[in-house]
PDBQT receptor file of N, H, CA, C and O in Angstrom, charges set to zero:
ATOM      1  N   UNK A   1     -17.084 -10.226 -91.115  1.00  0.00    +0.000 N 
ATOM      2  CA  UNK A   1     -16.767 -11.644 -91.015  1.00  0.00    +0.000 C 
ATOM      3  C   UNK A   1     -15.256 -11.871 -91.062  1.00  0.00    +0.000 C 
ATOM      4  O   UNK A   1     -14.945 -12.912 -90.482  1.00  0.00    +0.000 OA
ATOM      5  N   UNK A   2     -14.608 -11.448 -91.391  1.00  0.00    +0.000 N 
ATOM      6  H   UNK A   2     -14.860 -10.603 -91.863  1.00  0.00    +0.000 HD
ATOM      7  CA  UNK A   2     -13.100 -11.085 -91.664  1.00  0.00    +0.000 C 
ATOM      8  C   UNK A   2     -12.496 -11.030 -90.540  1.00  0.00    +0.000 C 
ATOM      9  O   UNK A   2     -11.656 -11.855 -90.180  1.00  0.00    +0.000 OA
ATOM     10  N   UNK A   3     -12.981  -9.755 -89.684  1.00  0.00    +0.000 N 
ATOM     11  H   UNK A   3     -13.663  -9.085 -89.977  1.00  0.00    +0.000 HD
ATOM     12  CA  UNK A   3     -12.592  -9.783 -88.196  1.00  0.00    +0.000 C 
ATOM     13  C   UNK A   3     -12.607 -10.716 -87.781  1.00  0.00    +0.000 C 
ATOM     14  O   UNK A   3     -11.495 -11.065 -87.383  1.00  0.00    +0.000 OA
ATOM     15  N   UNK A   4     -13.555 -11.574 -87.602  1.00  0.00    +0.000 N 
ATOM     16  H   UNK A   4     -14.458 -11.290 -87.925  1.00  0.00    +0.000 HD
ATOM     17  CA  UNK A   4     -13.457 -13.116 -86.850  1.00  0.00    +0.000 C 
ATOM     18  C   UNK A   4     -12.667 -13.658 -86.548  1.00  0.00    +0.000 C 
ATOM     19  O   UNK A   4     -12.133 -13.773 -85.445  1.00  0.00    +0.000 OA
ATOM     20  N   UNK A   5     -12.350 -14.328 -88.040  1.00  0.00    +0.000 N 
ATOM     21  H   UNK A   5     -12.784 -14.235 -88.936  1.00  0.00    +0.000 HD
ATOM     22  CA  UNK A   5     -11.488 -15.136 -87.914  1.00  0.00    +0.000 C 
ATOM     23  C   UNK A   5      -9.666 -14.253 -87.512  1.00  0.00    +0.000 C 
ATOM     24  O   UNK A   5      -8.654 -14.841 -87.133  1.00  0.00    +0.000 OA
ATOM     25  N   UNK A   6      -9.833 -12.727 -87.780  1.00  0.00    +0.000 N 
ATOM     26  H   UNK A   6     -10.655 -12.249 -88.088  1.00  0.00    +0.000 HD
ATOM     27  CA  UNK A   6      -8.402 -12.414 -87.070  1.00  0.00    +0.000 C 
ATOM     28  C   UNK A   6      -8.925 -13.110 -85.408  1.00  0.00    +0.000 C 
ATOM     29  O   UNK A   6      -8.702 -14.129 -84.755  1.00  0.00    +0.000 OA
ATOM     30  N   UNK A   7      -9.364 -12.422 -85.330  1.00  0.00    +0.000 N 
ATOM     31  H   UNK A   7      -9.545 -11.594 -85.860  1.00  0.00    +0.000 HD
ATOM     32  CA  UNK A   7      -9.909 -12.564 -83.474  1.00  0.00    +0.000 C 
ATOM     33  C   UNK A   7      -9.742 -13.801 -83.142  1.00  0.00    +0.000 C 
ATOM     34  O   UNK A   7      -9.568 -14.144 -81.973  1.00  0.00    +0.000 OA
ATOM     35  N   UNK A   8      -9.781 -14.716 -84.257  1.00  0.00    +0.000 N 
ATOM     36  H   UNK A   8      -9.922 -14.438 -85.207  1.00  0.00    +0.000 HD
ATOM     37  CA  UNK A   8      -9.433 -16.180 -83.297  1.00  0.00    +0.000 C 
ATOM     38  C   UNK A   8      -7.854 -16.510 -83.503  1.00  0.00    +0.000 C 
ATOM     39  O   UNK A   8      -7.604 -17.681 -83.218  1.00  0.00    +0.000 OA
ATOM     40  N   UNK A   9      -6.705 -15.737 -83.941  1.00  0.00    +0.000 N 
ATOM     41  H   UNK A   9      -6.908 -14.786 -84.172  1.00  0.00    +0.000 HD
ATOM     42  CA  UNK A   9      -5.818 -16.340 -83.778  1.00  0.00    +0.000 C 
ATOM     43  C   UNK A   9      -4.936 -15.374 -82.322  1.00  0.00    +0.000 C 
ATOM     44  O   UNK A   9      -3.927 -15.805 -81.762  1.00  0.00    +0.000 OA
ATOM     45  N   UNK A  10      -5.325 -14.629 -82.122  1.00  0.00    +0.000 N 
ATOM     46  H   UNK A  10      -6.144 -14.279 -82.577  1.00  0.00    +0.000 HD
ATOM     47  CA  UNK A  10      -5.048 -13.853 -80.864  1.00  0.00    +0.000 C 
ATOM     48  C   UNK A  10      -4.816 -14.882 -79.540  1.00  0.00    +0.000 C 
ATOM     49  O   UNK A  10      -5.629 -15.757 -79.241  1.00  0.00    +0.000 OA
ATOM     50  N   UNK A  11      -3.650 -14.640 -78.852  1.00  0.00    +0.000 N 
ATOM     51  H   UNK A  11      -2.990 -13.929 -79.094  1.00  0.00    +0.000 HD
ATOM     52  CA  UNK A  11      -3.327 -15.131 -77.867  1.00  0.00    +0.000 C 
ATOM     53  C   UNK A  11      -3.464 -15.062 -76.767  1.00  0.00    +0.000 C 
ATOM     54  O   UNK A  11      -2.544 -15.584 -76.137  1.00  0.00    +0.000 OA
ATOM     55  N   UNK A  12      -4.324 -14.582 -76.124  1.00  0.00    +0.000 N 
ATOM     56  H   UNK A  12      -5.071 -14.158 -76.636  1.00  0.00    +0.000 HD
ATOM     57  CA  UNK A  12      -4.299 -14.016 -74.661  1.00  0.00    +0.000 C 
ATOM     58  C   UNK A  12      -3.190 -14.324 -73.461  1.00  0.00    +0.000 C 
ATOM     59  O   UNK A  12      -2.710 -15.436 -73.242  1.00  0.00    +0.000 OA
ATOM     60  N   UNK A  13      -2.842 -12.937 -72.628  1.00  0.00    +0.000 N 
ATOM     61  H   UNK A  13      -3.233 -12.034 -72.806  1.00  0.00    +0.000 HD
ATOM     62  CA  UNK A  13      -1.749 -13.455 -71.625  1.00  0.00    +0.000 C 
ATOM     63  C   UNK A  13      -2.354 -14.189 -70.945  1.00  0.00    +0.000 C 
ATOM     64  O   UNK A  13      -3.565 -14.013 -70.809  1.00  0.00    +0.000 OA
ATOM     65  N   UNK A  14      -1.606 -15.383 -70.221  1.00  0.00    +0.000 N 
ATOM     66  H   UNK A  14      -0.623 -15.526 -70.331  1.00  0.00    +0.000 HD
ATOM     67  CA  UNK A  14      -1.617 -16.066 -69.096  1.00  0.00    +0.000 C 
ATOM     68  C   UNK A  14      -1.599 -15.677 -67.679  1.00  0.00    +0.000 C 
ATOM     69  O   UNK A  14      -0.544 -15.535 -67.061  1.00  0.00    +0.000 OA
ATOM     70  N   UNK A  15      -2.720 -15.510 -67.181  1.00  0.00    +0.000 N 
ATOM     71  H   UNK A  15      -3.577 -15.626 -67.683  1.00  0.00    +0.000 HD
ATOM     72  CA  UNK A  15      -3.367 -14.985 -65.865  1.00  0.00    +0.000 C 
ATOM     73  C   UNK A  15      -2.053 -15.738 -64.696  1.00  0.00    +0.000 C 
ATOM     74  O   UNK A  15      -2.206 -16.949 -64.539  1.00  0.00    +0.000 OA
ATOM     75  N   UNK A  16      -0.910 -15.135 -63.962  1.00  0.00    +0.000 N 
ATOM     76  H   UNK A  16      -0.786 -14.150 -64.089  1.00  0.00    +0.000 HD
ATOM     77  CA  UNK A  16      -0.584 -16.287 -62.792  1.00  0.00    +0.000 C 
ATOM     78  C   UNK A  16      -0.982 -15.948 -62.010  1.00  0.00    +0.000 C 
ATOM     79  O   UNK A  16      -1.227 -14.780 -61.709  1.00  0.00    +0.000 OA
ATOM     80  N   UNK A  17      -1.258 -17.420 -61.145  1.00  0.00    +0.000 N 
ATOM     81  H   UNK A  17      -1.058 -18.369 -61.390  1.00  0.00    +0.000 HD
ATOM     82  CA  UNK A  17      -1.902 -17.787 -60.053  1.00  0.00    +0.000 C 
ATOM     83  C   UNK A  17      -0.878 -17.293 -58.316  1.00  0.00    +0.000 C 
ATOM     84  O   UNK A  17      -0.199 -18.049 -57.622  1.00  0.00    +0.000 OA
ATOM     85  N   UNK A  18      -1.038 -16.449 -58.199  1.00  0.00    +0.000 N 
ATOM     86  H   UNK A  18      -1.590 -15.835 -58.763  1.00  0.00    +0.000 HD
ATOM     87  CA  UNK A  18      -0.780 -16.296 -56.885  1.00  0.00    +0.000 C 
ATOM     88  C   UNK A  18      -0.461 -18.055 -55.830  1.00  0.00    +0.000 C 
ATOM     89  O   UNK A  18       0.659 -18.331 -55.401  1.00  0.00    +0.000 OA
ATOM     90  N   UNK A  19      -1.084 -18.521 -55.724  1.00  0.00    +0.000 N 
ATOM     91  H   UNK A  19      -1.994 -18.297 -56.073  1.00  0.00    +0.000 HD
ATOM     92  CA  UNK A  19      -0.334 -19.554 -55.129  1.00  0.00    +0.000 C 
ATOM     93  C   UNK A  19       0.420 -21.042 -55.740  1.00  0.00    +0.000 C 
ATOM     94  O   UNK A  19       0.718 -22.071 -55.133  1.00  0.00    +0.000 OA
ATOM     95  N   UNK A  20       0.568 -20.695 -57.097  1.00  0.00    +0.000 N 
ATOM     96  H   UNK A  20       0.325 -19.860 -57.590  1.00  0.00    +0.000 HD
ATOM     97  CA  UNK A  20       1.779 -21.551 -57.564  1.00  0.00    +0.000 C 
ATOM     98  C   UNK A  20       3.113 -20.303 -57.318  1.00  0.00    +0.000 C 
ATOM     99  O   UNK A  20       3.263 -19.097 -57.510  1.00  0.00    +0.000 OA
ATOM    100  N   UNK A  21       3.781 -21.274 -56.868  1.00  0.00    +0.000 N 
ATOM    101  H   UNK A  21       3.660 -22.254 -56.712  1.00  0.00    +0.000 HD
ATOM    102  CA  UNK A  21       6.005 -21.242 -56.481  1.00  0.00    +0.000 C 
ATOM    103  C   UNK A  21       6.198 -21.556 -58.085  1.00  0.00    +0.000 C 
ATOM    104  O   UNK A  21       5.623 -22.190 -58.969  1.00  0.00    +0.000 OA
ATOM    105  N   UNK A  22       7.339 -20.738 -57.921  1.00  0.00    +0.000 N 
ATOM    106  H   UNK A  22       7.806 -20.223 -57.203  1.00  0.00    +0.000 HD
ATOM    107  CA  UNK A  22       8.793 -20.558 -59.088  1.00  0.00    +0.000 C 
ATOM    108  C   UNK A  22       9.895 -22.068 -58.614  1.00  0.00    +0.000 C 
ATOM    109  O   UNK A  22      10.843 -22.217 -57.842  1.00  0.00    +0.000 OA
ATOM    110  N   UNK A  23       9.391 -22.663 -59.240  1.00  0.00    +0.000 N 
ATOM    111  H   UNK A  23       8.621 -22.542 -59.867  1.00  0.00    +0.000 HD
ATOM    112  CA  UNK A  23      10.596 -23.597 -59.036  1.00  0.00    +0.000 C 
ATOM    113  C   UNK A  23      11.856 -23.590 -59.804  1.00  0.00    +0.000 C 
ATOM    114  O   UNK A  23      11.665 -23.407 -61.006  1.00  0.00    +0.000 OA
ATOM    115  N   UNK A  24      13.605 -23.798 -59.309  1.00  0.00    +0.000 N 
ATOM    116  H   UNK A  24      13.760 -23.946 -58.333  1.00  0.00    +0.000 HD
ATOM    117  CA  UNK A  24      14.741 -23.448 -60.127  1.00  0.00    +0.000 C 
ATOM    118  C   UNK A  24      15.414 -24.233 -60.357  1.00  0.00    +0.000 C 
ATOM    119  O   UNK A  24      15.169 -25.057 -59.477  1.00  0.00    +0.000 OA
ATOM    120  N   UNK A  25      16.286 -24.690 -61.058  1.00  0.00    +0.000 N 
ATOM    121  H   UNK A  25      16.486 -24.021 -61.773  1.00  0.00    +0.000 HD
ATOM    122  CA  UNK A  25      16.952 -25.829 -61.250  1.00  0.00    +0.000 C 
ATOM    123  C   UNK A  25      18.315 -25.473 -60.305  1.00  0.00    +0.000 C 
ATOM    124  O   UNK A  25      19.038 -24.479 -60.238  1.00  0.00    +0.000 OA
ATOM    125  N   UNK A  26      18.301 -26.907 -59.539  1.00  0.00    +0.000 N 
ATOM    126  H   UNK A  26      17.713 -27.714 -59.593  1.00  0.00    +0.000 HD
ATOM    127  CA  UNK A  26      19.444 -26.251 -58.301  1.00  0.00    +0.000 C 
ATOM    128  C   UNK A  26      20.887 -26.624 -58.819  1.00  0.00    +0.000 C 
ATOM    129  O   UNK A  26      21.751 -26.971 -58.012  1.00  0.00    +0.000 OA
ATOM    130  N   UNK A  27      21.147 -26.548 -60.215  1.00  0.00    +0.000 N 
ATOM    131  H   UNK A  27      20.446 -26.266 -60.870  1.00  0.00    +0.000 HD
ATOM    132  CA  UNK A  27      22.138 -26.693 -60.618  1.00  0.00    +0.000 C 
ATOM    133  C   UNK A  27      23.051 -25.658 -61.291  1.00  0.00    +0.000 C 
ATOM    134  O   UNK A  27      24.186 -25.331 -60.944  1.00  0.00    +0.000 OA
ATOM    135  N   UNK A  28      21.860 -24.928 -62.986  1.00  0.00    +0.000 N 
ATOM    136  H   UNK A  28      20.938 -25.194 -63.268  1.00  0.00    +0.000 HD
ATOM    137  CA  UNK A  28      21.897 -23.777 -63.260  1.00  0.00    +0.000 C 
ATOM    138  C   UNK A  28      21.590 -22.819 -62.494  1.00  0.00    +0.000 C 
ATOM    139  O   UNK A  28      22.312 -21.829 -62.609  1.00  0.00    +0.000 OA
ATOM    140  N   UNK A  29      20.593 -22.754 -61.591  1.00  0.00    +0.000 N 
ATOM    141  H   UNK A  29      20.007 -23.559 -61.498  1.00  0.00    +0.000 HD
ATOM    142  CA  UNK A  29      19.696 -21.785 -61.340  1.00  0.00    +0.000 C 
ATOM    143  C   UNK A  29      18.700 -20.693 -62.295  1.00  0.00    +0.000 C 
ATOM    144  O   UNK A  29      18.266 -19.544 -62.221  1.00  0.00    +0.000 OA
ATOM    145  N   UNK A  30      18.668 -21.643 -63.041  1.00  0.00    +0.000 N 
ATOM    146  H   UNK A  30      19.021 -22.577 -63.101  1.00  0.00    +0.000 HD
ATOM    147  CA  UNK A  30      17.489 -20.835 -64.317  1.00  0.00    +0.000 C 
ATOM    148  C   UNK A  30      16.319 -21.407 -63.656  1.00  0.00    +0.000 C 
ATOM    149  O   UNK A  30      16.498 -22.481 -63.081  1.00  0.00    +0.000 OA
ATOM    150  N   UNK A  31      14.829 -20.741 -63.624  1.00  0.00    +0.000 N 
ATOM    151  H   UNK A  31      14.683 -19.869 -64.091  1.00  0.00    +0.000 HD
ATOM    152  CA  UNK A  31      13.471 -21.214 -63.739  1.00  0.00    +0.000 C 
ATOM    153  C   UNK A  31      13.147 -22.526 -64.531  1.00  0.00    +0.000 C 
ATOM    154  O   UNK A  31      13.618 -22.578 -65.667  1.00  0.00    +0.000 OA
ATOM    155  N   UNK A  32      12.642 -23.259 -64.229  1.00  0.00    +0.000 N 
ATOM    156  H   UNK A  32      12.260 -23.218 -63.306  1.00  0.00    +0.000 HD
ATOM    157  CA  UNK A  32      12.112 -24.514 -64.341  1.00  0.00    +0.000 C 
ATOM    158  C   UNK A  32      10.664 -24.190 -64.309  1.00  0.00    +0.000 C 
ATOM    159  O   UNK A  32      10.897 -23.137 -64.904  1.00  0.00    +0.000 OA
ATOM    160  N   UNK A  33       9.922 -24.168 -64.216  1.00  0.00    +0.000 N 
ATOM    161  H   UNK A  33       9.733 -25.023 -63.733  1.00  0.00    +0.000 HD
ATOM    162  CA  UNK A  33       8.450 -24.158 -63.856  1.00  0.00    +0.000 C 
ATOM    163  C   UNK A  33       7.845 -23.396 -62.652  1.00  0.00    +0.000 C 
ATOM    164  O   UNK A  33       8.281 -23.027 -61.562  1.00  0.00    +0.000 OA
ATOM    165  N   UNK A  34       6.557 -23.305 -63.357  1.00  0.00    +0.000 N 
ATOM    166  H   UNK A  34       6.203 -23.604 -64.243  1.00  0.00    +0.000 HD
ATOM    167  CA  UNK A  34       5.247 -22.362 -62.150  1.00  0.00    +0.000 C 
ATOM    168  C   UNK A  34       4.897 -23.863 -61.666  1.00  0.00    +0.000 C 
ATOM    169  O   UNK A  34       4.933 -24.829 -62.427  1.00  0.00    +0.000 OA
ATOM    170  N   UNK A  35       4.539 -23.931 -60.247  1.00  0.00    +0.000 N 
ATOM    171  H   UNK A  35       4.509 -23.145 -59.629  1.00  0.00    +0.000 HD
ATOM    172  CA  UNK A  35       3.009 -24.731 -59.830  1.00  0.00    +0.000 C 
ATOM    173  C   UNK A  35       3.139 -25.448 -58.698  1.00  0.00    +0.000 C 
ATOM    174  O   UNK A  35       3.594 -24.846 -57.725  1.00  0.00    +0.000 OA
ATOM    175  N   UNK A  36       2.890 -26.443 -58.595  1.00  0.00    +0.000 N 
ATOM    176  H   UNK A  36       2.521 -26.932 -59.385  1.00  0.00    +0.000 HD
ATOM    177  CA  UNK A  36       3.076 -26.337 -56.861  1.00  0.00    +0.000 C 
ATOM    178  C   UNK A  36       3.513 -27.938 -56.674  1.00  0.00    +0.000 C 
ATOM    179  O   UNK A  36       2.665 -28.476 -57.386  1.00  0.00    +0.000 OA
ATOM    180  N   UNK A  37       4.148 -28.767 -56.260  1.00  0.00    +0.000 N 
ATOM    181  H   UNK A  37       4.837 -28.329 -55.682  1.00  0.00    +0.000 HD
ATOM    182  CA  UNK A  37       4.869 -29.739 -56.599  1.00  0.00    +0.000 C 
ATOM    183  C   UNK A  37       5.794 -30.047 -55.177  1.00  0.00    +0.000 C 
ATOM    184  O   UNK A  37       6.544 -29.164 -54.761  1.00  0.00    +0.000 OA
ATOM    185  N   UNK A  38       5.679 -31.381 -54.459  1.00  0.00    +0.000 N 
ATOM    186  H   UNK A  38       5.069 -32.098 -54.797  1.00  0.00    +0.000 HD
ATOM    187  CA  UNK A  38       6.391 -31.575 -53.737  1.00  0.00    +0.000 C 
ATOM    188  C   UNK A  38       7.635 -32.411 -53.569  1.00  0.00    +0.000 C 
ATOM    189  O   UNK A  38       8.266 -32.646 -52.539  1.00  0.00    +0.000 OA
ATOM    190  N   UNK A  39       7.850 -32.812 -54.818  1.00  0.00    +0.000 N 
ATOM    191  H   UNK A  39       7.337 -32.621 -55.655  1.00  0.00    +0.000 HD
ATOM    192  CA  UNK A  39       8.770 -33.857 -55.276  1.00  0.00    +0.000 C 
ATOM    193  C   UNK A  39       9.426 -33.498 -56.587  1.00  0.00    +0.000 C 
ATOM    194  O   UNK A  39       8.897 -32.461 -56.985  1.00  0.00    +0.000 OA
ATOM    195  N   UNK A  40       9.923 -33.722 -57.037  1.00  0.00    +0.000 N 
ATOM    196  H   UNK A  40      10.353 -34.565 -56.714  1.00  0.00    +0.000 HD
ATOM    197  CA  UNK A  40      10.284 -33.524 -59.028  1.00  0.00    +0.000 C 
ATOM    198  C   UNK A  40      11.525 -34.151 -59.511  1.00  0.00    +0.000 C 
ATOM    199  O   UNK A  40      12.623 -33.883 -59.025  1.00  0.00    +0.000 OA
ATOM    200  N   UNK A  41      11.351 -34.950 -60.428  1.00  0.00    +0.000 N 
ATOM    201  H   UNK A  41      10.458 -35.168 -60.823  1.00  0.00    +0.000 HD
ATOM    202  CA  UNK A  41      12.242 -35.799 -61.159  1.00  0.00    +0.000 C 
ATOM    203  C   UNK A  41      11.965 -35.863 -62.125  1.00  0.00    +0.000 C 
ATOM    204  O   UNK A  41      10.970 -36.465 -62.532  1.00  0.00    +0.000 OA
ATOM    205  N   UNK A  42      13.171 -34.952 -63.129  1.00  0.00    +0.000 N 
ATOM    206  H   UNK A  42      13.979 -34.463 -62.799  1.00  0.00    +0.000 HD
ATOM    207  CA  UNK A  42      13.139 -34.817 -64.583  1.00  0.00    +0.000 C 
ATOM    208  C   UNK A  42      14.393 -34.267 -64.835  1.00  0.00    +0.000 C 
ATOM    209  O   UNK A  42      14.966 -34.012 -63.775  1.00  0.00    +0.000 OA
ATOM    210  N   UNK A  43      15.181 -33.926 -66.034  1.00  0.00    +0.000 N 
ATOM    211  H   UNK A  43      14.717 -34.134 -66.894  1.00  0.00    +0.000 HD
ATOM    212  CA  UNK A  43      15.998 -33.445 -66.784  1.00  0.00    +0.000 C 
ATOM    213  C   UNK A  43      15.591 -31.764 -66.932  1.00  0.00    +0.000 C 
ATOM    214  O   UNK A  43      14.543 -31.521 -67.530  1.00  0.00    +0.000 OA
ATOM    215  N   UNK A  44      16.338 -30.693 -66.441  1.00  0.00    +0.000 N 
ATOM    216  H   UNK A  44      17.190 -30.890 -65.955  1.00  0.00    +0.000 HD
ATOM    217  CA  UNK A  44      16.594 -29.771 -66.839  1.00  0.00    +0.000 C 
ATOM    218  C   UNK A  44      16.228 -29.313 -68.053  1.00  0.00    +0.000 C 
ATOM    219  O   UNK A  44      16.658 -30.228 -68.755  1.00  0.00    +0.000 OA
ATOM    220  N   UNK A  45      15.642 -28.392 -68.934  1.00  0.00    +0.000 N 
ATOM    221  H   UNK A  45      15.293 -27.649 -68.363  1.00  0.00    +0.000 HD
ATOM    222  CA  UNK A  45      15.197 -28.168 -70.235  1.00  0.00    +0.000 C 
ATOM    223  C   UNK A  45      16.538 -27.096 -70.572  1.00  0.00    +0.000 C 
ATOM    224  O   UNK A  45      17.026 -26.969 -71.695  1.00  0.00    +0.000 OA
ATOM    225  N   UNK A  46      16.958 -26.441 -69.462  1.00  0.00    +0.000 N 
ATOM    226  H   UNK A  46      16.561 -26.545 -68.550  1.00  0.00    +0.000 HD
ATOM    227  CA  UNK A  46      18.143 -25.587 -69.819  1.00  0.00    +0.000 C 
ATOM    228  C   UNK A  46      19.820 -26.041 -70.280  1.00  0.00    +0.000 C 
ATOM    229  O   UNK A  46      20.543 -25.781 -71.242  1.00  0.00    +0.000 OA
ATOM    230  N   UNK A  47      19.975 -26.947 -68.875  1.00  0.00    +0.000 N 
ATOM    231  H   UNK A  47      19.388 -27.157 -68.094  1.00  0.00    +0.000 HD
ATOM    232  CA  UNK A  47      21.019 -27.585 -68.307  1.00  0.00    +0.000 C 
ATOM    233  C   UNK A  47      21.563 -28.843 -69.086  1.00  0.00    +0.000 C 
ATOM    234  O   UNK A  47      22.536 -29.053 -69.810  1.00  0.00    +0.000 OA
ATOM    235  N   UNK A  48      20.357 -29.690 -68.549  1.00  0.00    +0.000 N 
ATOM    236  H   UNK A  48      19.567 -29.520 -67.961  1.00  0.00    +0.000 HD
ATOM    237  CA  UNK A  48      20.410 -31.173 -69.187  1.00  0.00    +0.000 C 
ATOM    238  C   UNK A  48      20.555 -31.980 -68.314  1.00  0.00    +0.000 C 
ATOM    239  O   UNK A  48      20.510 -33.164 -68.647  1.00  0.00    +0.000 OA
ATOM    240  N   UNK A  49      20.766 -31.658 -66.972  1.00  0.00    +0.000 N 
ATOM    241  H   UNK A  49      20.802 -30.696 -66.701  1.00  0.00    +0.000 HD
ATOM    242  CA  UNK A  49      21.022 -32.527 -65.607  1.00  0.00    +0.000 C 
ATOM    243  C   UNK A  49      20.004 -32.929 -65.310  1.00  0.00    +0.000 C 
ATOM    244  O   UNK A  49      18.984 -32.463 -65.818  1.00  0.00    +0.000 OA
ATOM    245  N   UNK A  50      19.973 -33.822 -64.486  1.00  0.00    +0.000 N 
ATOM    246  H   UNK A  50      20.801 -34.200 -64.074  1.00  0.00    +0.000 HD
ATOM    247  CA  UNK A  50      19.312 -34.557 -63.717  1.00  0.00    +0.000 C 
ATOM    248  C   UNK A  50      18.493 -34.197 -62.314  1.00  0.00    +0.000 C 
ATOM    249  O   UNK A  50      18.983 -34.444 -61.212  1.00  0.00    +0.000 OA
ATOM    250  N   UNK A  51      17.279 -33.626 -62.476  1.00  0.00    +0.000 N 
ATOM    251  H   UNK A  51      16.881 -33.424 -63.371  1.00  0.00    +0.000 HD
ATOM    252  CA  UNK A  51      17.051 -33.251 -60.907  1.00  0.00    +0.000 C 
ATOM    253  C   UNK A  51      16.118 -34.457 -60.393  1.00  0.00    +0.000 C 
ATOM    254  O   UNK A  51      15.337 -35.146 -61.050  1.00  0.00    +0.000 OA
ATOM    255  N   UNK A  52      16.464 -34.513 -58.879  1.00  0.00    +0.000 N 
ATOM    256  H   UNK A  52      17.098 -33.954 -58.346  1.00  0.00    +0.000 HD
ATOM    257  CA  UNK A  52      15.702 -35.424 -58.455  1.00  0.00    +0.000 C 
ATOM    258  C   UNK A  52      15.898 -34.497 -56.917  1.00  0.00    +0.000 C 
ATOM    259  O   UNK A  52      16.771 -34.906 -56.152  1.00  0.00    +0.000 OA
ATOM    260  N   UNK A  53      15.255 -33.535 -56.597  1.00  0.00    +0.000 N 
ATOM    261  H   UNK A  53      14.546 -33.203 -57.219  1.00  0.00    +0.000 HD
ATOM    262  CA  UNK A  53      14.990 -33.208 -55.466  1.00  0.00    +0.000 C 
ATOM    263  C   UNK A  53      13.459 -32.845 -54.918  1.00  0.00    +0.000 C 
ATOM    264  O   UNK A  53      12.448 -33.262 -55.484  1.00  0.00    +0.000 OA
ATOM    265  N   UNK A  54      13.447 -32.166 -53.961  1.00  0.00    +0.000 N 
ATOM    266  H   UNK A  54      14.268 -31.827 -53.502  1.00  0.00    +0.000 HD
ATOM    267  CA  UNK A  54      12.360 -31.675 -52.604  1.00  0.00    +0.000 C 
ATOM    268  C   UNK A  54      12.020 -30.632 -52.947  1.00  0.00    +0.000 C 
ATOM    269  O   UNK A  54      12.714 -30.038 -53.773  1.00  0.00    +0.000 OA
ATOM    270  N   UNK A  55      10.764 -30.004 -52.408  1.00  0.00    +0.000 N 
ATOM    271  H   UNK A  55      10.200 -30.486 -51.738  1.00  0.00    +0.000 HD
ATOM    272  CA  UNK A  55      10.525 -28.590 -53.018  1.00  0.00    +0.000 C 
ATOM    273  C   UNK A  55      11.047 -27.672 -52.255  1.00  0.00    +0.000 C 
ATOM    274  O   UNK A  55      11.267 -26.599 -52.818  1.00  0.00    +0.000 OA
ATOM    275  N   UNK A  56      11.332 -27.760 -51.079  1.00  0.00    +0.000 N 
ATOM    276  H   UNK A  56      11.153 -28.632 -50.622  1.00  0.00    +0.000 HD
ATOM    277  CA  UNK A  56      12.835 -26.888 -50.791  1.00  0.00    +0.000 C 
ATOM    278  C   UNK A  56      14.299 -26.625 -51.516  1.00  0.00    +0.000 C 
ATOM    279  O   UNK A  56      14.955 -25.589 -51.626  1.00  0.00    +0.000 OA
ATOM    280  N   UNK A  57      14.472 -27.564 -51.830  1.00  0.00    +0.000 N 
ATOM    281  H   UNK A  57      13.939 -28.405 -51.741  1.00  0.00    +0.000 HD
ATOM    282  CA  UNK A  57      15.698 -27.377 -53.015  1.00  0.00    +0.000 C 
ATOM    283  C   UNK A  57      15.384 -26.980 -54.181  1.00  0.00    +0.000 C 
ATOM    284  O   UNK A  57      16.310 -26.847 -54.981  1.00  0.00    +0.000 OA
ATOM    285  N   UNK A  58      13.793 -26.629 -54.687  1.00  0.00    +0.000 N 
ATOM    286  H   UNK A  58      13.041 -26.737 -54.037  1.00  0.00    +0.000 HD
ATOM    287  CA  UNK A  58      13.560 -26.170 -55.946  1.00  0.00    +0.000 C 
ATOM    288  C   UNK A  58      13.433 -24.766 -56.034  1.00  0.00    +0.000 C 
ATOM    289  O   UNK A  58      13.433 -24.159 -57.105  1.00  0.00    +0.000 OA
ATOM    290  N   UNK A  59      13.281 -24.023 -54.456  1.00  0.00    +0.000 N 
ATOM    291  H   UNK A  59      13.282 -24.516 -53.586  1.00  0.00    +0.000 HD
ATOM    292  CA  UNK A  59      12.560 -22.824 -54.268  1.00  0.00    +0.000 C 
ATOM    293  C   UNK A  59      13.799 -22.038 -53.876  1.00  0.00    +0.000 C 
ATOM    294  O   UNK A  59      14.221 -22.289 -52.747  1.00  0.00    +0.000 OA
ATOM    295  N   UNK A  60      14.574 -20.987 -54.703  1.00  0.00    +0.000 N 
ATOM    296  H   UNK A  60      14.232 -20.783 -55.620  1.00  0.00    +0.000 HD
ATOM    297  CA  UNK A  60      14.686 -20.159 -54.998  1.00  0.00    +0.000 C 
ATOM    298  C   UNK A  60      14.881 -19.188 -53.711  1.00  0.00    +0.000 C 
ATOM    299  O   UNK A  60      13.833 -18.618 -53.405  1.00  0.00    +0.000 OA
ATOM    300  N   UNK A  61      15.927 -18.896 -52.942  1.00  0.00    +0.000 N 
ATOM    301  H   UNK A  61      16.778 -19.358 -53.190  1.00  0.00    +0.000 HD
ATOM    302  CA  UNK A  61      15.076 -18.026 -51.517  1.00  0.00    +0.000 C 
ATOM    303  C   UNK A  61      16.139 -16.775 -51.785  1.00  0.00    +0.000 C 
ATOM    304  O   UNK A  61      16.092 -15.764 -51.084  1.00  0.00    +0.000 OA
TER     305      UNK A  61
């Protein structure tokens, strides 16, 4: 019974999905997010800037 409850705090990796894109912040160029998105307007989590672009300008080539 002991085991159990270890077994429930275990994390499992996160499976990625083959067709979510790496989106980058076109300012830093650090990663921003997995997933698939044709628009995006938000603040940088790295940076602190302001993105408001296209998913061409998010993708990384």
């Amino acid at each position: 019974m002991n085991d159990k409850k270890n077994l429930a705090h275990i994390v499992l990796p996160v499976q990625s999905d083959p067709q979510h894109k790496s989106y980058y912040c076109p300012h830093c160029k650090k990663m921003i997010m997995k997933g698939n998105v044709k628009r995006l307007s938000m603040t940088c989590p790295h940076c602190g800037d302001l993105i408001n672009a296209d998913e061409e300008e998010l993708i990384k080539t």
